[in-house]
N, C-alpha and C positions, 0 to 999 in steps of 0.2 A: 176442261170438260164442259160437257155442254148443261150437265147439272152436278153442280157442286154439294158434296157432302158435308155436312158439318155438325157439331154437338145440338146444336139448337139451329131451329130454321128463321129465326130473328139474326140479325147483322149484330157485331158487337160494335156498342156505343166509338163514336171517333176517339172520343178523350182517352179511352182506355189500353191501352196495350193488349191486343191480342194473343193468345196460352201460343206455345209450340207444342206441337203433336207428343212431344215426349213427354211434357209438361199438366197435361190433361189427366192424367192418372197418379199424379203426387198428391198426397193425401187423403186418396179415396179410400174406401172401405172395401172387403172385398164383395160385398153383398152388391155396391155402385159400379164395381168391376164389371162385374159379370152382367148388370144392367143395360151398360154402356157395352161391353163385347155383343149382347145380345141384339140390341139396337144398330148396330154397325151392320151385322150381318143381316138382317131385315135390308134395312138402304142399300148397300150390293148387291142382294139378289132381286131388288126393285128395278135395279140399272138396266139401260138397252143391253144387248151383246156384246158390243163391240168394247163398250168403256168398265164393263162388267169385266172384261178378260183383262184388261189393262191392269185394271185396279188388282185382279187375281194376281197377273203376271209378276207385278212389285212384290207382293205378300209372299208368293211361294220362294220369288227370287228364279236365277236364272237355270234352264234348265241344264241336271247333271248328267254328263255322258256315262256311256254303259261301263265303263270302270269305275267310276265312283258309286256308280249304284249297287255295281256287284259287292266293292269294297265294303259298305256301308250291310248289304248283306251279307256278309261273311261275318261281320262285328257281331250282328244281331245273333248270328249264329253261333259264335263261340260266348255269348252271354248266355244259350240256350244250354247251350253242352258245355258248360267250362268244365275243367280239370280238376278234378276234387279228391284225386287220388293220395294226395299227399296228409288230408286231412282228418281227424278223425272223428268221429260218430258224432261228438258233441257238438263239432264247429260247422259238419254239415246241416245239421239239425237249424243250428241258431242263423247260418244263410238262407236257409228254405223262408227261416219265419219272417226275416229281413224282406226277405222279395214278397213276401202275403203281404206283409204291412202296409199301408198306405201313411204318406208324409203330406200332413195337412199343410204342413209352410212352402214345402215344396211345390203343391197343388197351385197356391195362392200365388208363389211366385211365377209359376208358368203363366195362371191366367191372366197375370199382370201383363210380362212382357207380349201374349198374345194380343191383347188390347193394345197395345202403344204402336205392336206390327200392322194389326188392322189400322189405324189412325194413319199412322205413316205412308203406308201403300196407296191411302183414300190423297192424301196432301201429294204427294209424288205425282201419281196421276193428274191431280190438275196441276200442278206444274208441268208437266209435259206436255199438258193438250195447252197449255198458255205461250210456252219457250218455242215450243214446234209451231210455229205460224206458217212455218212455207213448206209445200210439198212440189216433189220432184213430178214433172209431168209430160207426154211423150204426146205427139206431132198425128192427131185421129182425123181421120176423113171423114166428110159426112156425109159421101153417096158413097154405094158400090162401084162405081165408075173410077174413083178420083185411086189416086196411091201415093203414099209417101215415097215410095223412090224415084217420083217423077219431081220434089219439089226439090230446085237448087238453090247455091247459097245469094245468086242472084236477087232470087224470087225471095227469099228468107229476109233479105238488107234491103229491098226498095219495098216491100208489103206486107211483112207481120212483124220484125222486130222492131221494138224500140232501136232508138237512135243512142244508146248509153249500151247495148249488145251488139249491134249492128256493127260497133266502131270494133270488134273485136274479129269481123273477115276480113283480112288484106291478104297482100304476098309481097315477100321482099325477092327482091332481084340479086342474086351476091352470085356472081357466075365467075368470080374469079379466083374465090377459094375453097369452091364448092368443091363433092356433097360434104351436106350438113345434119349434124346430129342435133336434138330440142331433147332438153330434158326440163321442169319445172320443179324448184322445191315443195317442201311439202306443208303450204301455206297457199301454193298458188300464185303467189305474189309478183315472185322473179320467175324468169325465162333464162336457159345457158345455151348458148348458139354455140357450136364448136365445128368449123370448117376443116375438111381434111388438107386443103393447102398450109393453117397453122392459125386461123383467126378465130376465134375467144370473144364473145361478148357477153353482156348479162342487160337484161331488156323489164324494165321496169313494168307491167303488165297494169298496169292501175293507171298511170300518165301513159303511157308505151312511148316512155322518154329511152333514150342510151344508157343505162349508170355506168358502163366502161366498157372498155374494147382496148384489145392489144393484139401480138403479134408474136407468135414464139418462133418463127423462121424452119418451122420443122414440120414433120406428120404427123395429125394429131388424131390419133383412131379413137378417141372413146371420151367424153367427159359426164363429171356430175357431181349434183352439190353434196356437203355435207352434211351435219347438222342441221343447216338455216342456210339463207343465203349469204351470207358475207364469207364462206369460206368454199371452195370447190376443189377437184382432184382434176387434174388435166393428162391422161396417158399419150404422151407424146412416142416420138420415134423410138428410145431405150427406156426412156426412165419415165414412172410416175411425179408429177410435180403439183405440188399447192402451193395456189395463190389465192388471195383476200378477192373482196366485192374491187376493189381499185387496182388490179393487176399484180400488185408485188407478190413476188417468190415468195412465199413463206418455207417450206420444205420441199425436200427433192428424195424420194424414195430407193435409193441403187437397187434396190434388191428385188424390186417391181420391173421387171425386164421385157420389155418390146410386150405390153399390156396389150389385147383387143377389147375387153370387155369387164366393166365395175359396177359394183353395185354396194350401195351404202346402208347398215340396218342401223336403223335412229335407235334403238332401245338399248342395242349394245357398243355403239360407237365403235364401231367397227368397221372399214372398207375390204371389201371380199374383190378379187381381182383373177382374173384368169388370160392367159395370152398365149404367145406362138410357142411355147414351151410343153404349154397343156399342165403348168404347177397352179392349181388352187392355194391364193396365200389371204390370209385374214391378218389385219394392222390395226390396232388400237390406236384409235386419231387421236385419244385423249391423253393417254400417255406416251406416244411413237413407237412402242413398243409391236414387234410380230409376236402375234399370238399362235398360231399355228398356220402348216403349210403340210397340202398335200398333193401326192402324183396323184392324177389321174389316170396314166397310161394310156390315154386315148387318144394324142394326138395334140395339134395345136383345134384351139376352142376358142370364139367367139360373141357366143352365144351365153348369157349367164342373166337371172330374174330371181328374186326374191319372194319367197310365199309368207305376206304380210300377217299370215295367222299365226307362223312358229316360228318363222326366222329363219325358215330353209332354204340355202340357195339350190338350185336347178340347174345344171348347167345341159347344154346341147351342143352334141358331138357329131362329128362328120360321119359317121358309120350308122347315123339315123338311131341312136338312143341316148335316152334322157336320164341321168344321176342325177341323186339328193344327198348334199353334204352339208355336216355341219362341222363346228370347230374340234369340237372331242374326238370325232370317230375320224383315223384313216382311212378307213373304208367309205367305200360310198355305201349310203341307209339303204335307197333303191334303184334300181335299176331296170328303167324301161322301154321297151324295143320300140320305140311311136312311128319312125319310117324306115320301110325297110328297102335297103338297097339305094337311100338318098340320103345327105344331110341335115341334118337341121336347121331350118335359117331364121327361126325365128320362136318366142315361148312367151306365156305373159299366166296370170292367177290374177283369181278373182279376190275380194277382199275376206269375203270368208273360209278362204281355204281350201274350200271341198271341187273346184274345178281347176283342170292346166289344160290350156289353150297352146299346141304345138304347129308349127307351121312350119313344111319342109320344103325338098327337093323335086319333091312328086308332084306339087302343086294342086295341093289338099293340107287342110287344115282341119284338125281332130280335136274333139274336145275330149278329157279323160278327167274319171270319175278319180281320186285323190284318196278316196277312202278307201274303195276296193280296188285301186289301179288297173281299171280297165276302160273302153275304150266307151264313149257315148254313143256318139254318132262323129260324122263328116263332112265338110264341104270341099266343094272343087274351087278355085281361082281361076281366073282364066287373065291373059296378055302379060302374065308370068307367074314365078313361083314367088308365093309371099315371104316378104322380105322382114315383116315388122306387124305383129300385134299387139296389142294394151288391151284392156280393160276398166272401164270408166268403174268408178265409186259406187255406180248404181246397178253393172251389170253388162251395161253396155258395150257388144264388142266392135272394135274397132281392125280391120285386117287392110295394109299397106300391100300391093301387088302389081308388078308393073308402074305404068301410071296411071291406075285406078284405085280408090278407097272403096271400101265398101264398109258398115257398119248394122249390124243386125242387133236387135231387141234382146231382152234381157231373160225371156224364155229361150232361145237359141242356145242357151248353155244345156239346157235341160231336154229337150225337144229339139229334132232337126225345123225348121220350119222352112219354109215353100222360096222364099224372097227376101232378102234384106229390107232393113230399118230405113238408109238411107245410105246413097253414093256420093260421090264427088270425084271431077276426073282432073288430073294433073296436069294434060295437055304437053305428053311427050317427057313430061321430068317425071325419070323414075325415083319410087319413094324409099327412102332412106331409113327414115324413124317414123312414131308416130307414136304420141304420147298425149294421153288428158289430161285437163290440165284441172287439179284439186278445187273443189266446192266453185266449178262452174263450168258451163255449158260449152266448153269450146275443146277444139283439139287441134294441135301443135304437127304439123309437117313435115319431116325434112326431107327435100329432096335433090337432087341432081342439079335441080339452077336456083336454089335457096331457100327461101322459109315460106310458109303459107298457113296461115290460121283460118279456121272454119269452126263456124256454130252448130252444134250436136244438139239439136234439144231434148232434155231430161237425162242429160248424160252426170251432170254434176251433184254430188251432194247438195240440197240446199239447207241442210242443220248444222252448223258449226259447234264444233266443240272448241272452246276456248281454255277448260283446262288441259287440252292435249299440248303436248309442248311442241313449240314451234308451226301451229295448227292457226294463228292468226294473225292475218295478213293484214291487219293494222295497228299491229304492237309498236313502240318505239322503241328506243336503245335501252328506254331502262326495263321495261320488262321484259327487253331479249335476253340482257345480260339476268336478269332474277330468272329467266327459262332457262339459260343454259347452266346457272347452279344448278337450280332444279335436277334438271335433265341427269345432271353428275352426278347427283346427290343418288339417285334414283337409274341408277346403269345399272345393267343385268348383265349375271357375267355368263362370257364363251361358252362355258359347261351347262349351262339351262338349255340350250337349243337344243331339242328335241322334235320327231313327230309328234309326239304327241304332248305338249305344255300345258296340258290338265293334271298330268302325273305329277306332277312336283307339286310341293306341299298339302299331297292328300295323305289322308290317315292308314296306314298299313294295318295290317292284321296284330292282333294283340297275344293271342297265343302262339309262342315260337314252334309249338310239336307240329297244331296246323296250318301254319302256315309253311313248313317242310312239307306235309304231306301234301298239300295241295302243288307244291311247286313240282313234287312228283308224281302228280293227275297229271298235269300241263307236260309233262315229259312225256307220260306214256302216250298221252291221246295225239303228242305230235308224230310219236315212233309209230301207233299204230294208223294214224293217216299215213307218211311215208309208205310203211309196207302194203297199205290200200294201193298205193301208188303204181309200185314195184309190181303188183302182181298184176294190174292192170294193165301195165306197160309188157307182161308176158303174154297178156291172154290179148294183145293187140293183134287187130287182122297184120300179116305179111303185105310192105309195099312191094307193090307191085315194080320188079327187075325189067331192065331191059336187054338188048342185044341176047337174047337167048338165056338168061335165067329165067324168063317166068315160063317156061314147058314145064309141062305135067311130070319129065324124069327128073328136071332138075329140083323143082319141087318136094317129089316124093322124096329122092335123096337127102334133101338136107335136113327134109322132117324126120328121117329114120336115121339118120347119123350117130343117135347117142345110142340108139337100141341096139342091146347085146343078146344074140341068141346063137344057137347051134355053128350055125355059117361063120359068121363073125368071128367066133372062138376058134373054130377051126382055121380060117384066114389067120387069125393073130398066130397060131402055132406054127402054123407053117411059114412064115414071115419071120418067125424067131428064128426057128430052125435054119432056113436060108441065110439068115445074120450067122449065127454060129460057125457055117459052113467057112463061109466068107473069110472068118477070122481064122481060122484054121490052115487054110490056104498063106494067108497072110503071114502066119506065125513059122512054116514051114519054109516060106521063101526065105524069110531073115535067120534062120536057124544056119543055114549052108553056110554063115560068114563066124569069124572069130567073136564070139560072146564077149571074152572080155574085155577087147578090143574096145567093142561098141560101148559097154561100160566104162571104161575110160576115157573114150569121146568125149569133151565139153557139150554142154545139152544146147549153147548157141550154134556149132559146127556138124551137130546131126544131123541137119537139114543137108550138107553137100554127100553125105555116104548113101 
């Protein structure tokens, strides 16, 4: 921060070891407490705005969504009205005086830890205005004349980038095992090239040396890394197989059969896989063990993304709608209609969760709101239907169609806007993949005659987090192997996945009567939305019929159909009556023959008399 908070506005001597924020309030008095709290809060509300909120935003901590706040009201509430039926006159008496009381040690200890929270939040703060040095920044004109979608990556490599980004636009030419899929771990580091002819490589992105290439002699519809890079899943012709960063087989999967599309969640170590079967199956990589497997019913699916806030995969179906499955539920969680009358060909989520980016058959592309699953807004594609979008770390969308790229700002999730961020055109190779590439500016190709890398500017994270595992891209072998303990140490199991991963390990209601009665509020207010429903769905205008239902008689008819009055009663009796007749006629014919004859008939051979 740009003005540093601290006990005293004097520097502490070099010689001396400087307190830790926790450390400041050991052996004070409570009267220096409340001195020190009182002074703290003087100096943050002296602060500009901007480092003012910061400093708040540490202290309050991170904001709680509207179940936890409800929960946390409902607590308050059953402290308000607890249960005191069971008790009697003395012990209610001696609660009351319990809750008048004030606890001086109590008091003394709040205001402690509230001072070491204020101190903390002040130190946190500047350490984030120190660690955050680099901010992410996007590509501004400085007349009204000028436009970013006119600048290309030409103009980007001979006139604004350095020579150390620059080196990162090329294109590779591989027209002979082409198309090709680009996926990047999640480090950034490595690049996995996978050719549909059966070529396999892994592309050092730091040197942009080879680390390996081989050749499985087969189809290879879909690859992606693991963990890290030294281990990948390759979906060949039948079977899924892993091999290491140096090509050898490690595992061959039978039970992953003729795969199109995988995707891998790092928290749970787990590969989710979907192909021409149309079976969702989840594989724990860490033990080889199948964790679950579910039908879909909806055909063979190719189309499958990960929403990095709760672990939910997406999958898209040919019938133009989108499921959300996780490991627990056979069912799919939801079920959304995104195109209708075309298939899906394409889906990506932002990192926070709350947008899904669908791209279909229709040649439009939808963005939909994740909270309330509805639709935002739309754009069109044009020189074909989009094949492949991502989205960058910071927002940025990226949409593969035909052989055009197109890539639009990071309000476009939010707001339709007028014009894209920035294009790039492929020149006849249509695009395959297309994926960003972690904590930097670039974005990865694949198309029809090979690979092509392009610079996105302000597409990349530029604050690393280093304790995230396998999040930096210039660890060695030893702190890969202390990450992947880590990582094991700290695996979430299949049953957490959830929409919503704020519900686990929040605090439930504490009295079991109401928290029964409120689970049957939640019942009635859904029965009586339903029958809102229903009755709405009756007092609907009539669509309008064709070929002659919508006339005025046929109308009136079918609106009067239930209505019984004089006419109608009298039609019914007379209709009886004519039935009666009938039968009598009937019973008179069969009478002329031997009775017990036809009684002794077998009842298969009645039918010939």
């Amino acid at each position: 921060m740009s003005k540093s908070i601290s006990q005293s506005d004097e520097a502490p001597p070099p010689s001396k070891k400087t307190k830790m924020a926790s450390d400041l309030t050991l052996g004070a008095t409570h009267n220096q407490i409340l001195e020190q709290r009182k002074s703290l809060k003087k100096q943050i509300h002296s602060l500009p705005r901007d480092q003012k909120s910061k400093v708040l935003s540490h202290f309050h901590g991170s904001e709680r969504t509207d179940m936890s706040k409800q929960r946390l009201r409902n607590l308050r509430e059953d402290d308000k009205h607890q249960d005191t039926s069971n008790m009697s006159d003395i012990q209610r008496h001696t609660l009351d005086k319990r809750k008048r009381r004030q606890n001086p040690a109590l008091q003394r200890q709040m205001h402690r830890r509230e001072t070491k929270r204020l101190q903390n939040a002040v130190a946190a703060a500047d350490a984030e205005e120190i660690l955050h040095t680099h901010t992410s920044g996007l590509v501004e004109v400085e007349t009204d004349m000028e436009r970013t979608l006119q600048l290309t990556q030409q103009q980007l490599k001979n006139e604004h980038l350095q020579e150390g980004v620059a080196r990162n636009i090329f294109d590779l030419e591989l027209k002979e095992y082409s198309p090709y899929k680009l996926r990047y771990d999640r480090s950034g580091r490595f690049s996995l090239l996978a050719g549909a002819a059966g070529h396999v490589s892994i592309i050092d992105q730091h040197s942009l040396a080879l680390t390996s290439e081989f050749f499985v002699n087969e189809t290879v519809r879909d690859a992606c890394f693991l963990h890290n890079g030294s281990m990948m899943a390759v979906a060949q012709e039948k079977n899924v197989f892993v091999y290491d960063d140096k090509g050898v087989e490690i595992h061959r999967m039978d039970g992953h059969r003729r795969v199109m599309g995988m995707e891998f969640l790092p928290y749970h170590w787990l590969l989710a896989t979907i192909g021409h079967s149309g079976q969702l199956q989840y594989q724990d990589t860490s033990t080889g063990a199948l964790v679950s497997q579910h039908r879909t019913k909806m055909g063979p699916c190719g189309v499958i993304r990960q929403n990095p806030f709760n672990s939910v995969v997406h999958l898209g179906h040919t019938n133009g709608t989108v499921t959300l499955w996780s490991p627990s539920s056979s069912e799919y969680l939801v079920k959304l209609l995104c195109h209708k009358g075309s298939p899906v060909t394409s889906l990506a989520m932002d990192r926070s969760g709350r947008y899904m980016v669908t791209g279909g058959g229709d040649s439009k592309v939808k963005v939909w709101d994740l909270r309330m699953y509805k639709e935002v807004h739309s754009y069109n594609t044009y020189g074909g239907a989009p094949t492949c979008v991502d989205i960058s770390q910071t927002g940025i969308l990226g949409i593969g169609h035909g052989c055009h790229t197109t890539f639009w700002r990071p309000e476009a999730l939010r707001v339709k806007m007028k014009e894209p961020y920035m294009k790039h055109q492929l020149s006849g190779k249509g695009a395959e993949s297309l994926r960003f590439r972690p904590f930097e500016d670039v974005c990865g190709i694949g198309h029809t005659m090979g690979i092509s890398s392009i610079v996105i500017p302000g597409s990349g994270e530029p604050n690393l987090d280093s304790m995230e595992h396998f999040t930096n891209p210039y660890m060695d072998n030893k702190q890969r192997r202390e990450a992947e303990v880590r990582s094991l140490l700290e695996k979430l199991s299949p049953d957490m996945i959830a929409l919503d991963p704020d519900a686990i390990g929040s605090v439930e209601e504490s009295n079991l009567i109401q928290r029964r009665q409120r689970m049957r509020d939640v019942a009635e207010e859904a029965d009586a939305r339903k029958a809102e429903e229903m009755e709405a769905l009756k007092n609907k205008k009539e669509k309008k019929r064709m070929r002659g239902r919508s006339k005025i008689a046929k109308k009136l008819a079918r609106k009067h159909k239930n209505i019984i009055d004089d006419n109608m009663l009298k039609l019914k009796e007379l209709r009886e009556k004519e039935k009666a007749e009938r039968e009598a006629e009937r019973a008179g014919v069969g009478g002329d023959g031997d009775s017990d004859a036809d009684d002794e008939t077998p009842s298969a051979l009645k039918r010939f008399f």
